[in-house]
SEMI-968609 format. One record per residue (C-alpha): residue number from 1; x, y, z. Coordinates in nm, 2 decimals. Example, Ala and Ser with C-alpha at 12.3 -4.5 7.8 and 13.67 -1.06 7.14 Angstrom:
<pts>
+------+--------+--------+--------+
: resi :      x :      y :      z :
+------+--------+--------+--------+
:    1 :   1.23 :  -0.45 :   0.78 :
:    2 :   1.37 :  -0.11 :   0.71 :
+------+--------+--------+--------+
</pts>
This chain:
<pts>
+------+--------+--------+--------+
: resi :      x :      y :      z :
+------+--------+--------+--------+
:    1 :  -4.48 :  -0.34 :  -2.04 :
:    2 :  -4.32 :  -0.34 :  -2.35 :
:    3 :  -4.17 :  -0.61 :  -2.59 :
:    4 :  -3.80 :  -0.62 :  -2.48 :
:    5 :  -3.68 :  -0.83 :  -2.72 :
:    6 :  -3.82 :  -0.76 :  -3.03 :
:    7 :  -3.62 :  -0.68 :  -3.37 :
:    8 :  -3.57 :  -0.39 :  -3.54 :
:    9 :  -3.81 :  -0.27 :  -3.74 :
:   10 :  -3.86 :  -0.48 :  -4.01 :
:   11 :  -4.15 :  -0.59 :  -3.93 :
:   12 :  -4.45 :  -0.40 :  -3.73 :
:   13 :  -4.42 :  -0.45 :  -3.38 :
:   14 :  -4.60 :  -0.29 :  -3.10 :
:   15 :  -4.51 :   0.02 :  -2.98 :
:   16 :  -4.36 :   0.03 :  -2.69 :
:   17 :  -4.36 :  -0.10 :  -2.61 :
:   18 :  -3.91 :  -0.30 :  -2.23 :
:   19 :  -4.14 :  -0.43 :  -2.37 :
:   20 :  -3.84 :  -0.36 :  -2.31 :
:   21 :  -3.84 :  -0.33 :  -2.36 :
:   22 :  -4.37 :  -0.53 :  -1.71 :
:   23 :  -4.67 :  -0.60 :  -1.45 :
:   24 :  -4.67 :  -0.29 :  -1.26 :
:   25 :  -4.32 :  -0.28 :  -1.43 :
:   26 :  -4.21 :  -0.35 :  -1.80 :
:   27 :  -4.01 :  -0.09 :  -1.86 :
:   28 :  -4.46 :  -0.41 :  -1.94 :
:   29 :  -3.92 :  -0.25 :  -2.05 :
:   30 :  -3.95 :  -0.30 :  -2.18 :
:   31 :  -3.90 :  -0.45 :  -2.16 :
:   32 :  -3.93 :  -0.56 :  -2.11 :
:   33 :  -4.33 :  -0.26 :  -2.13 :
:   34 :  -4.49 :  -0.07 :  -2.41 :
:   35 :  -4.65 :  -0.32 :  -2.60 :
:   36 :  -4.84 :  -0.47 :  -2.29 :
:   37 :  -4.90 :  -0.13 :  -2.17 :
:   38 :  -5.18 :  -0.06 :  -2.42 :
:   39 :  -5.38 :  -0.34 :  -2.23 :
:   40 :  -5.25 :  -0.32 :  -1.92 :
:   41 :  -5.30 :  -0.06 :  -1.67 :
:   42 :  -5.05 :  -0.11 :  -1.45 :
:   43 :  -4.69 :  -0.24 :  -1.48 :
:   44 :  -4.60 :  -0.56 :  -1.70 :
:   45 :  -4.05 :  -0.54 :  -1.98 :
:   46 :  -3.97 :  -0.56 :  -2.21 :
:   47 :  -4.29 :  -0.58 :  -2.06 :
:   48 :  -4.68 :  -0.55 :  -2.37 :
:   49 :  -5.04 :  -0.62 :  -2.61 :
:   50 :  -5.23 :  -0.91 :  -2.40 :
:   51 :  -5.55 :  -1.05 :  -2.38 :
:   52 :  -5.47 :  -1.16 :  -2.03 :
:   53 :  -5.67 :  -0.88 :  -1.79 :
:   54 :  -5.50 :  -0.77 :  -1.52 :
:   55 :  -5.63 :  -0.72 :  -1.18 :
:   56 :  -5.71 :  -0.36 :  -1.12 :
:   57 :  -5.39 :  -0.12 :  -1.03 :
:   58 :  -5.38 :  -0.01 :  -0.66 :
:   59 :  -5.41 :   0.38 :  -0.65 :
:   60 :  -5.09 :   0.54 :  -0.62 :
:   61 :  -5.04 :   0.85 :  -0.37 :
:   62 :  -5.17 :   1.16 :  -0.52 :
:   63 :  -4.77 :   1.29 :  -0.50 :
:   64 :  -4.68 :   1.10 :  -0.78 :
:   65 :  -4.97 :   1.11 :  -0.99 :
:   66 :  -4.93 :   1.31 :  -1.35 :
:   67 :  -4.99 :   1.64 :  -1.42 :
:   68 :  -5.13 :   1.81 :  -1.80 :
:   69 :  -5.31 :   2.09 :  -1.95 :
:   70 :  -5.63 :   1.97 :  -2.12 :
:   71 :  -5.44 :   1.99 :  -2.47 :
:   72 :  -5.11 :   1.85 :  -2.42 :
:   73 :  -4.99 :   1.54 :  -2.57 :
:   74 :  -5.17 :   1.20 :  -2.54 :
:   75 :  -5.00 :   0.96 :  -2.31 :
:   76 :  -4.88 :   0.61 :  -2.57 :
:   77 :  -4.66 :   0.46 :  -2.28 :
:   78 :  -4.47 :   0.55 :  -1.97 :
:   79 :  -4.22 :   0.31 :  -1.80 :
:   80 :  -4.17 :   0.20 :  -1.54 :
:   81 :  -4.54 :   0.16 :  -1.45 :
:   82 :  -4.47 :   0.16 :  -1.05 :
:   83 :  -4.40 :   0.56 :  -0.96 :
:   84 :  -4.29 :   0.43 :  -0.65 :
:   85 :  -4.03 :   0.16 :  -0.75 :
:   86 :  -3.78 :   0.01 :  -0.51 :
:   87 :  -3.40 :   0.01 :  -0.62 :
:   88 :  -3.12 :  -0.10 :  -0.46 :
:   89 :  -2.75 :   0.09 :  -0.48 :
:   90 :  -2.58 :   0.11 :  -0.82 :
:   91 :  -2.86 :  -0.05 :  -0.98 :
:   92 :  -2.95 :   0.11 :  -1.39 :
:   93 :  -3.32 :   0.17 :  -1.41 :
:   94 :  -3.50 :   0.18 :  -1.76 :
:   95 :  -3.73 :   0.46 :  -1.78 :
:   96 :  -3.97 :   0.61 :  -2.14 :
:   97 :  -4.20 :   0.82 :  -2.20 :
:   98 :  -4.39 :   0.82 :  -2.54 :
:   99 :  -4.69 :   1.04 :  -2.62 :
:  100 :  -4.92 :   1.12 :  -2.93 :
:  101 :  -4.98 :   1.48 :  -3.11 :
:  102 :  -5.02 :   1.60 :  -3.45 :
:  103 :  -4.76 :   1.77 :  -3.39 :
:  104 :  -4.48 :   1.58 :  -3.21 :
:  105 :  -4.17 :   1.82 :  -3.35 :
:  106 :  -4.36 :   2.10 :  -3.16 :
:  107 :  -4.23 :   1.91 :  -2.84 :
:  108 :  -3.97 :   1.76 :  -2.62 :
:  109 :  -3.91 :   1.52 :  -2.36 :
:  110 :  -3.71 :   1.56 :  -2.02 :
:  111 :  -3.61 :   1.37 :  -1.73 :
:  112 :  -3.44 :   1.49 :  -1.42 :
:  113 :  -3.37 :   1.36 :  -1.14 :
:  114 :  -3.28 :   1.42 :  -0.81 :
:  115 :  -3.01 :   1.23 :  -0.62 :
:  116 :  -2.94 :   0.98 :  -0.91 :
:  117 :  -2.78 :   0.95 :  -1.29 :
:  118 :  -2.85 :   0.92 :  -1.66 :
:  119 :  -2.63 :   0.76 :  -1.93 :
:  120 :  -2.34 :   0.69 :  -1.66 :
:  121 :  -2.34 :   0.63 :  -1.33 :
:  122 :  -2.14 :   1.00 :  -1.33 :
:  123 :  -2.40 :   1.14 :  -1.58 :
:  124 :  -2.58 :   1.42 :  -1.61 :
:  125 :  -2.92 :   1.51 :  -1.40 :
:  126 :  -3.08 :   1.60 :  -1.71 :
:  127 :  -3.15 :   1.45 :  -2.00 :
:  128 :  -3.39 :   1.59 :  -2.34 :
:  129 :  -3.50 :   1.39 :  -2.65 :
:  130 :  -3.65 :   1.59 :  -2.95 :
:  131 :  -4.01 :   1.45 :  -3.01 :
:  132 :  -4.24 :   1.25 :  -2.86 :
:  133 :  -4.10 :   0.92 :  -2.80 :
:  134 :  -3.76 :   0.92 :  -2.53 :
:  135 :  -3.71 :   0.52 :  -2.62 :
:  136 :  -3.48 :   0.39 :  -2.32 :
:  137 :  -3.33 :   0.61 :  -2.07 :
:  138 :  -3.06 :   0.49 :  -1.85 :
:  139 :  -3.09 :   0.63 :  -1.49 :
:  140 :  -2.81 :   0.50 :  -1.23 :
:  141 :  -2.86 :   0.47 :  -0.87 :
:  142 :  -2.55 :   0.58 :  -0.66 :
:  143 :  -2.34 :   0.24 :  -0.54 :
:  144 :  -2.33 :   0.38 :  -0.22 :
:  145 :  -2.73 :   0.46 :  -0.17 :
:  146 :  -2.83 :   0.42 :   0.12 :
:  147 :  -3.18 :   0.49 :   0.09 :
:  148 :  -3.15 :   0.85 :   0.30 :
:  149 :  -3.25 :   1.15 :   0.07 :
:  150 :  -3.46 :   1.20 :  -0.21 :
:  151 :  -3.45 :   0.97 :  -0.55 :
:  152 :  -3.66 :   1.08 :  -0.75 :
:  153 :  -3.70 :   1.09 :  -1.16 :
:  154 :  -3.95 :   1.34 :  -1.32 :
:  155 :  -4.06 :   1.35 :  -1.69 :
:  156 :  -4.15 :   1.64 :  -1.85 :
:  157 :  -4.30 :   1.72 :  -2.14 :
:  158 :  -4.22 :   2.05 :  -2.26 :
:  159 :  -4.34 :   2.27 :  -2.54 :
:  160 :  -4.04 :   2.40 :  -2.72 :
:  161 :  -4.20 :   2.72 :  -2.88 :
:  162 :  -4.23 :   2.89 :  -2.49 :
:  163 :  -4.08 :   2.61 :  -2.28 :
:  164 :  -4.43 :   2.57 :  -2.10 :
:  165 :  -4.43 :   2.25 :  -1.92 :
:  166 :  -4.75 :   2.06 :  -2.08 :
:  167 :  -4.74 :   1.68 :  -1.90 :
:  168 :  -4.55 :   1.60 :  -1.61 :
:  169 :  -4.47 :   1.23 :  -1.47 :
:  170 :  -4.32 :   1.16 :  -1.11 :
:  171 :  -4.15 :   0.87 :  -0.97 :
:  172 :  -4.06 :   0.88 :  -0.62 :
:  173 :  -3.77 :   0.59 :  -0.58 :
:  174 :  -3.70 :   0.37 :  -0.24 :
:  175 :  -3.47 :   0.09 :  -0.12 :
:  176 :  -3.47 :  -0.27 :  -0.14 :
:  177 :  -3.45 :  -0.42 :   0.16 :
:  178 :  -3.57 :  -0.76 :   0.12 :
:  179 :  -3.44 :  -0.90 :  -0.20 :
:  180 :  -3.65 :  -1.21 :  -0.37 :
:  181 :  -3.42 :  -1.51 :  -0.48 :
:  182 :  -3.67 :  -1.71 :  -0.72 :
:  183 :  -3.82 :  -1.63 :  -1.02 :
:  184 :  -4.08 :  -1.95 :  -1.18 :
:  185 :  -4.22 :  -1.91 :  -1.49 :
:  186 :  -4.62 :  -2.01 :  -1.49 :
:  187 :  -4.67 :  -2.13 :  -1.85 :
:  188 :  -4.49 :  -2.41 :  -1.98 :
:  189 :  -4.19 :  -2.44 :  -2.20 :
:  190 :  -4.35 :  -2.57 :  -2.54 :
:  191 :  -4.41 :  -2.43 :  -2.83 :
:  192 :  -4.67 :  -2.15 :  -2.81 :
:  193 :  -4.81 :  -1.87 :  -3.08 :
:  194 :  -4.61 :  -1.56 :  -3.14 :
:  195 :  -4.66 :  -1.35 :  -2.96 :
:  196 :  -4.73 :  -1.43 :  -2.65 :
:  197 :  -4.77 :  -1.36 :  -2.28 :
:  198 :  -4.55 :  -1.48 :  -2.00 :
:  199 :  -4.57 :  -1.45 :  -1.63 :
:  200 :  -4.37 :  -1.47 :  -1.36 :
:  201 :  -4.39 :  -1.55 :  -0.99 :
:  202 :  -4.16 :  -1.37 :  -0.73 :
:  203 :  -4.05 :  -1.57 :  -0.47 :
:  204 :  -3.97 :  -1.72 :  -0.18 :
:  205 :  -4.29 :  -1.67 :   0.05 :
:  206 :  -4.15 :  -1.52 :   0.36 :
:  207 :  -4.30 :  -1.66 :   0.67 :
:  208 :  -4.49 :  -1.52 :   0.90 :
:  209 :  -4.49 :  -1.25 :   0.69 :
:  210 :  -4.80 :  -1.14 :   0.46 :
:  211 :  -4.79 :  -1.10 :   0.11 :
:  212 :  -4.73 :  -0.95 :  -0.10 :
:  213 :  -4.32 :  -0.96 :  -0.02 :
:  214 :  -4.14 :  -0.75 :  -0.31 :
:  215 :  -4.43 :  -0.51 :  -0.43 :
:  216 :  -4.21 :  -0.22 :  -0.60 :
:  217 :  -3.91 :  -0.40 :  -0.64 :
:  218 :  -3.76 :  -0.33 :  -0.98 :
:  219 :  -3.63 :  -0.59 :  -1.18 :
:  220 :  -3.41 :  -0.51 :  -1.54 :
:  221 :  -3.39 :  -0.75 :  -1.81 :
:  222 :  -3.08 :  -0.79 :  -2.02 :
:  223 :  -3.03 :  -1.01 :  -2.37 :
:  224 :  -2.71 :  -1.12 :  -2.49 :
:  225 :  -2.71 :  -1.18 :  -2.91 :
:  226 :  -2.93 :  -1.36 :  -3.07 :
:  227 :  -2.84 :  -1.65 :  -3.26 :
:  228 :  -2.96 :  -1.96 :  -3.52 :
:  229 :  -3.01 :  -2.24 :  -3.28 :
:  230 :  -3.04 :  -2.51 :  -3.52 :
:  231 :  -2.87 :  -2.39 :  -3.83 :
:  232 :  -2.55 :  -2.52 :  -3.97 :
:  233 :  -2.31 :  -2.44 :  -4.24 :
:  234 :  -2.42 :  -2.75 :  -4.42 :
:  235 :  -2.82 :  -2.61 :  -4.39 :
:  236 :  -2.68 :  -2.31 :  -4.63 :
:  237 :  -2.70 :  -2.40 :  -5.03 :
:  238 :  -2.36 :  -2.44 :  -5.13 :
:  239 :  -2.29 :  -2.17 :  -5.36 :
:  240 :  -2.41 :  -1.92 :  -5.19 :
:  241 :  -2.21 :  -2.03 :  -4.82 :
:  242 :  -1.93 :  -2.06 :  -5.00 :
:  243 :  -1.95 :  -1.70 :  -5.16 :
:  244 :  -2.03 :  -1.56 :  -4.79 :
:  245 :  -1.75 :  -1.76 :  -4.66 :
:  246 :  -1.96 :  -1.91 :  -4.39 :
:  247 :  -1.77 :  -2.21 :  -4.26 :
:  248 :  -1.91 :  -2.17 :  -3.85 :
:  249 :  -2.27 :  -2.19 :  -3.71 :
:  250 :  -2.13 :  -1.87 :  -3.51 :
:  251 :  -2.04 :  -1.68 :  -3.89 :
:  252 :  -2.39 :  -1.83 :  -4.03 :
:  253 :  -2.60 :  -1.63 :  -3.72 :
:  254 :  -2.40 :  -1.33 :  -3.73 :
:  255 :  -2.46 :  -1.32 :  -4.12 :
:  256 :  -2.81 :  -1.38 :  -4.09 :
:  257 :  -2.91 :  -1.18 :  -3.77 :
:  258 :  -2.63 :  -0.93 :  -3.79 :
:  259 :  -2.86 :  -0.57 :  -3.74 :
:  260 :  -3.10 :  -0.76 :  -3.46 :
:  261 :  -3.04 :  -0.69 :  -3.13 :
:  262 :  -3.26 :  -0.69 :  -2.81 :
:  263 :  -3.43 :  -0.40 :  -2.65 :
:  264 :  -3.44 :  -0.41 :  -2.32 :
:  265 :  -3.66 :  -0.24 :  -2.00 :
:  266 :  -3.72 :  -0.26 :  -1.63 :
:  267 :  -4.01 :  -0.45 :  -1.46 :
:  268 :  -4.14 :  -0.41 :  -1.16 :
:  269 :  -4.31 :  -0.62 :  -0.91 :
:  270 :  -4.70 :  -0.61 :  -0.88 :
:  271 :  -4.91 :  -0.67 :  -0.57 :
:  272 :  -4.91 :  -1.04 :  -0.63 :
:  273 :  -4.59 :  -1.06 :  -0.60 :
:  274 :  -4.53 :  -1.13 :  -0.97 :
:  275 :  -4.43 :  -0.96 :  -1.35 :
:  276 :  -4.55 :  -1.04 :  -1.72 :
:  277 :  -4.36 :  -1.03 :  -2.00 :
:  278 :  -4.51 :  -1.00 :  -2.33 :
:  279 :  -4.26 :  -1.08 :  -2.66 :
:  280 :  -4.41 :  -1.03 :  -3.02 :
:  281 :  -4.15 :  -0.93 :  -3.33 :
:  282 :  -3.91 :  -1.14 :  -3.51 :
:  283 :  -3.62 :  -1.09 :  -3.73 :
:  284 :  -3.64 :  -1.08 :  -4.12 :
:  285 :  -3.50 :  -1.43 :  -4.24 :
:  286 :  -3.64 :  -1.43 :  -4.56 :
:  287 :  -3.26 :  -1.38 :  -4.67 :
:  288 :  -3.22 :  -1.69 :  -4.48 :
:  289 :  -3.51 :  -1.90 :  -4.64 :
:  290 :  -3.39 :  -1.86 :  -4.97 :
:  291 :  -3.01 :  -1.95 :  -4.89 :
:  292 :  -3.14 :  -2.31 :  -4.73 :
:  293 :  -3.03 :  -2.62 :  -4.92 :
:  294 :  -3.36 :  -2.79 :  -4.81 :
:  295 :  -3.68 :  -2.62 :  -4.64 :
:  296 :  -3.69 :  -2.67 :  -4.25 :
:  297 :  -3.78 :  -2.48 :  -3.95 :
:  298 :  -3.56 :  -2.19 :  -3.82 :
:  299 :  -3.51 :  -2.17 :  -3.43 :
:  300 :  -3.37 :  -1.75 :  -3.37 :
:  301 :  -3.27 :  -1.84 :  -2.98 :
:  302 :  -3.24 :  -1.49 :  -2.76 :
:  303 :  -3.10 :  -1.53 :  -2.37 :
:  304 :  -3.25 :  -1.34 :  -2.16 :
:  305 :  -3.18 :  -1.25 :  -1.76 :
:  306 :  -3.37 :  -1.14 :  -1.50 :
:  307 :  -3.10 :  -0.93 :  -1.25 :
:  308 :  -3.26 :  -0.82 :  -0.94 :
:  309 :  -2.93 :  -0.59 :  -0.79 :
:  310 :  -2.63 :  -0.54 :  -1.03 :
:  311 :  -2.46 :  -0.82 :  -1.09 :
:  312 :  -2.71 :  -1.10 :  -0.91 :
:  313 :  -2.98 :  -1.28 :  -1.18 :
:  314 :  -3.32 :  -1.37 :  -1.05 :
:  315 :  -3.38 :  -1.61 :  -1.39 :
:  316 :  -3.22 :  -1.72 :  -1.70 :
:  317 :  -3.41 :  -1.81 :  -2.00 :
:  318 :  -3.35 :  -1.87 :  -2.36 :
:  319 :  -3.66 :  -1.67 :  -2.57 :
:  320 :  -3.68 :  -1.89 :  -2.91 :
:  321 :  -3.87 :  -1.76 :  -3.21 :
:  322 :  -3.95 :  -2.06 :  -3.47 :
:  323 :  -4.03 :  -2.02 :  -3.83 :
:  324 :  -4.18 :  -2.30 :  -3.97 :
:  325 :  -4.08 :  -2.47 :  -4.27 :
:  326 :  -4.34 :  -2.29 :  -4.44 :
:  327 :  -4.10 :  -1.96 :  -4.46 :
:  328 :  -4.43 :  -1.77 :  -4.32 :
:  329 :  -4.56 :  -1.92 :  -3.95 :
:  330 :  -4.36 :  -1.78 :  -3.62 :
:  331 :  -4.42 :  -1.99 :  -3.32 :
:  332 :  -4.21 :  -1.94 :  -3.00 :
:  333 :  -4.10 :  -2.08 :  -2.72 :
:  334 :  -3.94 :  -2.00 :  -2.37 :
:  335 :  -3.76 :  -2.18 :  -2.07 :
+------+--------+--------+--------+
</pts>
């Protein structure tokens, strides 16, 4: 799964990525996906990059596996992880697709669908990106799904010179029928390097049942804006806050962190009933550093939900980055 919630590029961050930008699915989403998915073989949102192995993915029917010629593009990451992923009416699902070629202008990307949405929950049934790389792809689940007839979303990768179809990626969607209600965090909620790897459990245990309970489900991650946690107007050197006019902690963040923004992705549920998000990235605050009347660490605060159906949250967190007074050491932690 990727990194959901990094920042724009301003600094390197790992590609892909929803992070959103899952455990099988970010989205690793991304993504809550990308990032993870280089180490990950099966789903983790945003989600991404892990020394954490995971157990080894569960074979998925041979109706959904991917299809390519011997020289077509080299698969970078593919969200959601789960080709089988369980929805439930109305919901939006994340999906990307980004491959390698020396040649990426030579090709495009396309996703179709049958029985569902992209953009708009009236959209089209097609959508193409120029390239190699789709980023996020909004696909919309009809509010009144359900579950009879197809829903279904297939990528293709196409070869614009003679529209040949060189890769092809198929996810066959189902219903939710048994939603979860908890969502607990494994790792605790101090201060921890950047970045770093955090996994979820998906709960409750339904008894007599056997596990796992919500395999497949698909879970989307959403961020609200980021903001400085624990910087003032008074933390600002004088001259320069008073030439910005920044008189508010709310006019101070959006000065600072006015082009960040999180990227977002879909998990979904693994056979142990659980997810991994991965979040690396961080904004550029050396603006910021400069502009402080004394040295101190900088808390960037990002809150994050977990939704499980529109509208309904699984978890809440707050996702803080730290830079330490040193203006060069990210920490970060999440709760």
């Amino acid at each position: 799964m990727r990194d959901r919630d990094q920042a724009p590029p301003l600094h390197d961050q790992a590609s892909a990525v929803p992070v959103r930008r899952q455990l099988p699915a970010l989205g690793l989403q991304a993504a809550g996906n990308r990032a993870l998915a280089a180490f990950y073989t099966r789903n983790v949102s945003d989600a991404p990059e892990t020394d954490v192995a995971p157990p080894a993915p569960a074979p998925a029917p041979a109706t959904v596996r991917s299809a390519a010629v011997a020289d077509a593009p080299v698969k970078k990451y593919i969200g959601p992880f789960d080709r089988t992923p369980l929805a439930a009416p109305g919901e939006r699902i994340i999906f990307e697709g980004a491959f390698t070629d020396p040649s990426p202008a030579d090709y495009q990307v396309e996703f179709s669908t049958t029985g569902g949405a992209f953009n708009t929950p009236a959209g089209p049934d097609t959508v193409t990106v120029a390239g190699l790389d789709s980023g996020n792809i909004n696909f919309f689940v009809p509010l009144l799904w359900n579950g009879a007839g197809p829903m279904q979303v297939v990528l293709r990768v196409r070869k614009i010179a003679d529209n040949s179809v060189v890769r092809t990626e198929t996810w066959n969607i189902g219903l939710k029928t048994n939603l979860p209600t908890t969502m607990t965090q494994r790792e605790a909620t101090g201060e921890r390097p950047l970045p770093s790897v955090y996994h979820y459990d998906i709960g409750p245990v339904q008894i007599p049942m056997q596990p796992p309970f919500y395999e497949h489900q698909t879970i989307l991650e959403k961020f609200t804006n980021w903001r400085l946690a624990n910087v003032a107007p008074a933390d600002i050197a004088e001259p320069y806050r008073t030439q910005n006019g920044l008189t508010t902690a709310d006019e101070v963040s959006r000065h600072f962190l006015a082009d960040y923004a999180g990227s977002n992705g879909t998990f979904t549920v693994d056979h142990d009933d659980a997810i991994a998000d991965r979040h690396n990235g961080h904004p550029d605050l050396r603006n910021l550093v400069a502009n402080l009347a004394t040295p101190k660490p900088v808390e960037v605060a990002l809150p994050q939900t977990y939704e499980i159906k529109p509208g309904v949250p699984l978890g809440n967190y707050v996702i803080t980055r730290i830079l330490q007074a040193d203006g060069t050491t990210w920490k970060m932690k999440k709760g």
